[in-house]
N, C-alpha and C positions, 0 to 999 in steps of 0.2 A: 817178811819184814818182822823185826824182832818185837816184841809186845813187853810194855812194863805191866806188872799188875795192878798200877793209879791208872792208866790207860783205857786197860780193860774194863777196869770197874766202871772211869769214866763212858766210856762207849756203850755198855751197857746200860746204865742209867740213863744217858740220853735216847738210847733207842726207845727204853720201855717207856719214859715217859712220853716220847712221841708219840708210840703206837697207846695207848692208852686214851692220850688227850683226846685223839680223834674218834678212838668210839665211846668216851663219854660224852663228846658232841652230841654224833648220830645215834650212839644206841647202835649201830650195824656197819655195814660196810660204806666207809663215808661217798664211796663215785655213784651209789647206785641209786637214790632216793626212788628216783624215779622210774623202778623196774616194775615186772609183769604186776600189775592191779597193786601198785606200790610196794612189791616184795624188791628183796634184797638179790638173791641169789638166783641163777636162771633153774626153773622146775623141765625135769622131763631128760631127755637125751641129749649130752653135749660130747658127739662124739667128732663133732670138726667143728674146732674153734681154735684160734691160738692158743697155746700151752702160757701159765704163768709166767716161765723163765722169758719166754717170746714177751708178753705184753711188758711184762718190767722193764726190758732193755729197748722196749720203743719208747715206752713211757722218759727213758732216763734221757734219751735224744731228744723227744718231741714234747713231753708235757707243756703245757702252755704256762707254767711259773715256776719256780727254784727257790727253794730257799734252804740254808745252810745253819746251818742249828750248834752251835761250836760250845764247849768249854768256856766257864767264867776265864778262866786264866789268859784267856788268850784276846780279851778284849770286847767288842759286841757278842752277845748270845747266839743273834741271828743276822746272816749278811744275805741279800739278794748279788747272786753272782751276775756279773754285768754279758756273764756267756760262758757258755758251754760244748763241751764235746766229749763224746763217749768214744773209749780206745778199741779197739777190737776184741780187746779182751775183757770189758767191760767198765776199763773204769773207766772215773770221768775226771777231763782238764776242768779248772774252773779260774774264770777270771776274777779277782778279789781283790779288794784295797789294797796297798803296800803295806799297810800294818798287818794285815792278818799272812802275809806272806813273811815277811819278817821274824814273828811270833813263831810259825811253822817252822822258817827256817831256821832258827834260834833255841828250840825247845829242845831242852834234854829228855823229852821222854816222846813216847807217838803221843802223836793228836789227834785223837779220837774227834770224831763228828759225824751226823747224819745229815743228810742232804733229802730233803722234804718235797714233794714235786707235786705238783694238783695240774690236772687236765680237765679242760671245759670242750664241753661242745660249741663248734665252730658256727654253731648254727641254733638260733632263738627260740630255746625247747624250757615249759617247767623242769625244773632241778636240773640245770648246765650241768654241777661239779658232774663229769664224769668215773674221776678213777684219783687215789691218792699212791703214791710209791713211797717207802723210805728209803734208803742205801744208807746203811751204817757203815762206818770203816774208820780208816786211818789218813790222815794227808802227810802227804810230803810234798815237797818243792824240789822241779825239775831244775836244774844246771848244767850248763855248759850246751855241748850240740841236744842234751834230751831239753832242755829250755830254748832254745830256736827251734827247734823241731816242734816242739806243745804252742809256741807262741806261732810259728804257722802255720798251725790246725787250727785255732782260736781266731785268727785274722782270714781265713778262707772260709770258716763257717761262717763269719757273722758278714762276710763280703763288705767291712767296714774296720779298715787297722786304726783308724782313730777309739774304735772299741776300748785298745792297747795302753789308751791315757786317760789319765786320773785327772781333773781338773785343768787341763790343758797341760801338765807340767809335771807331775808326779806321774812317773811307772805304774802301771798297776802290777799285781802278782798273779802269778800261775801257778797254779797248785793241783796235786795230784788227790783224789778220792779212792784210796784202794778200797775197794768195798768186802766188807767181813759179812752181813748180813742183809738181806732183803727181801722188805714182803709188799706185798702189792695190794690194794682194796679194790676192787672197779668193778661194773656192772656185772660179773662173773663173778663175787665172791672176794674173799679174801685169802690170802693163801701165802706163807714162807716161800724162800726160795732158797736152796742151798750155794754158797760161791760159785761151785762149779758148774751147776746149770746154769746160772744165772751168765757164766763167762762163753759160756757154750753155745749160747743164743744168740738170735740176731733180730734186730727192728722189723717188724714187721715191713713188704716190700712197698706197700702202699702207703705207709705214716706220711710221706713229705710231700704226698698229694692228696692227703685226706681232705686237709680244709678247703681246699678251694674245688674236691670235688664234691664234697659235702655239699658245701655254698650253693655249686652249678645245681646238684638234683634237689634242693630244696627253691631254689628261684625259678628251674626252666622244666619240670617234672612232677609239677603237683598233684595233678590230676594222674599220672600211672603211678606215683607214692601213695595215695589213696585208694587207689582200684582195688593194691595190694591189701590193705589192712582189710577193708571193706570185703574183700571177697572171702578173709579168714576169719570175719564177723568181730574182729579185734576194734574195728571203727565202726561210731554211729554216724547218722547221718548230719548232726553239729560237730562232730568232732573235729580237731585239726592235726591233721599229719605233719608230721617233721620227719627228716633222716637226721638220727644221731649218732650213730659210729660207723664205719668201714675198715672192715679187715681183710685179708688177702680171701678168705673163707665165708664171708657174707655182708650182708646189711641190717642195720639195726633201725625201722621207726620206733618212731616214739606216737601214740594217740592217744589224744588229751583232748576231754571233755571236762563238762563243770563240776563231775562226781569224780573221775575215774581218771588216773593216765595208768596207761599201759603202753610195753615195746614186746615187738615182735621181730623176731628174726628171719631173713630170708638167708637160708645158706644156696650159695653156687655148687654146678654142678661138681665142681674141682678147683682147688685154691689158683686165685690168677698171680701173676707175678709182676705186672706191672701195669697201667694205667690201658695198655691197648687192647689187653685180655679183658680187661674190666668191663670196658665197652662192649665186648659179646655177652659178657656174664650179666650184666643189666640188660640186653636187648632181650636177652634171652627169656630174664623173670618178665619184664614189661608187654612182653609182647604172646608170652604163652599162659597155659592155666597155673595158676597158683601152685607152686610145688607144696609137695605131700610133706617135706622135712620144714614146712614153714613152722615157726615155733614161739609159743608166747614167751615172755622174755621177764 
């Protein structure tokens, strides 16, 4: 896609002041407050975990909020997208008021925008935020059969075509996010991602069962989620166990006392690929000795 150099410049600025605001917030990597004895970054060996380019493009599907950070020129600064979907190549559909689609489609130059994504744990742990993503890029607006085609990817994601309308009566718009740059913050650190890995990747295979298997091992599994922490002396005996993240690669508590939280990682024997693998790969930690690669977090 062609780039004006107002564009660039714009895109650029909005990125940097993005990624800036949120670590003058935290001071660190804004998803992780709540890492090994309150660090940021995980210590020790991370030689099976998902790769940055993997968690970005789960994050851009699944993060639990959206927000779109736009050009004065174009109207609001910031729009919450009423829905989303990531293309295979990474970018993403966004549903958006008719004015900002309008603006897009109308604009003599690109239009530059970052798209801002925050992820919380699905499950009621000190410091939720999990993980922050930006995606910098350019939008444009699909037409014709690529606009029926984007609007039903948009109306099957959200298994709700009334999604599709603005106030009962106004269209809303479809817009494209090509994305030019992305970095990711989350309990792993902070880290760029180059376009082409980032296009290269794919959602991790467990994202669209995380929360409600999260939920499940935190309501019906308390007691072998503590066994765990407990047996790698990461838990005291007040302390409270939560599970905070799931990857195809492992499990993450969290133990939280009245001085202390810490997470600990359990990695599986071998990454699973979908929810029925998962099922052995927890019997397995639950019901045997505490693995040797279990790791403070």
């Amino acid at each position: 896609m062609p780039r004006t150099t107002d564009a660039a410049d714009t895109y650029d600025e909005a990125y940097e002041e993005a990624y800036d605001a949120a670590h003058d917030e935290t001071g660190a990597c804004a998803g992780a407050e709540g890492g090994a004895d309150g660090g940021c970054a995980p210590q020790g060996r991370r030689s099976t975990h998902p790769d940055a380019a993997s968690r970005s493009r789960t994050l851009a599907a699944y993060a639990a909020s959206a927000v779109l950070e736009l050009p004065g020129n174009i109207g609001e600064e910031q729009v919450v997208p009423a829905a989303r979907v990531v293309e295979p190549d990474g970018s993403v559909l966004l549903l958006l008021p008719p004015e900002v689609g309008a603006a897009v489609l109308t604009s003599r130059e690109d239009v530059a925008a970052v798209l801002h994504l925050v992820d919380v744990a699905p499950v009621a742990v000190p410091h939720r935020v999990r993980a922050h993503c930006w995606i910098a890029g350019w939008l444009s607006a699909p037409t014709g059969a690529d606009l029926s085609r984007a609007t039903g990817l948009l109306a099957a994601a959200t298994r709700d075509p009334a999604l599709l309308t603005f106030d009962g009566s106004r269209s809303g718009a479809v817009v494209r996010l090509e994305p030019g740059e992305v970095l990711v913050d989350d309990l792993w650190g902070a880290e760029h991602i180059e376009p082409d890995e980032y296009a290269d990747a794919a959602a991790d295979p467990l994202a669209a069962h995380e929360t409600e298997l999260l939920q499940h091992l935190a309501a019906s599994h308390g007691a072998e989620l503590t066994r765990l922490c407990r047996l790698t002396g990461a838990a005291e005996e007040s302390d409270r166990v939560a599970p905070v993240a799931l990857d195809r690669f492992g499990l993450r508590l969290r133990c939280a006392g009245q001085e202390r939280i810490r997470d600990v990682r359990f990695e599986f024997d071998g990454p699973v690929t979908d929810p029925a693998e998962l099922g052995d790969a927890l019997r397995s930690l639950f019901q045997g000795p505490v693995p040797s690669d279990a790791e403070g977090k």
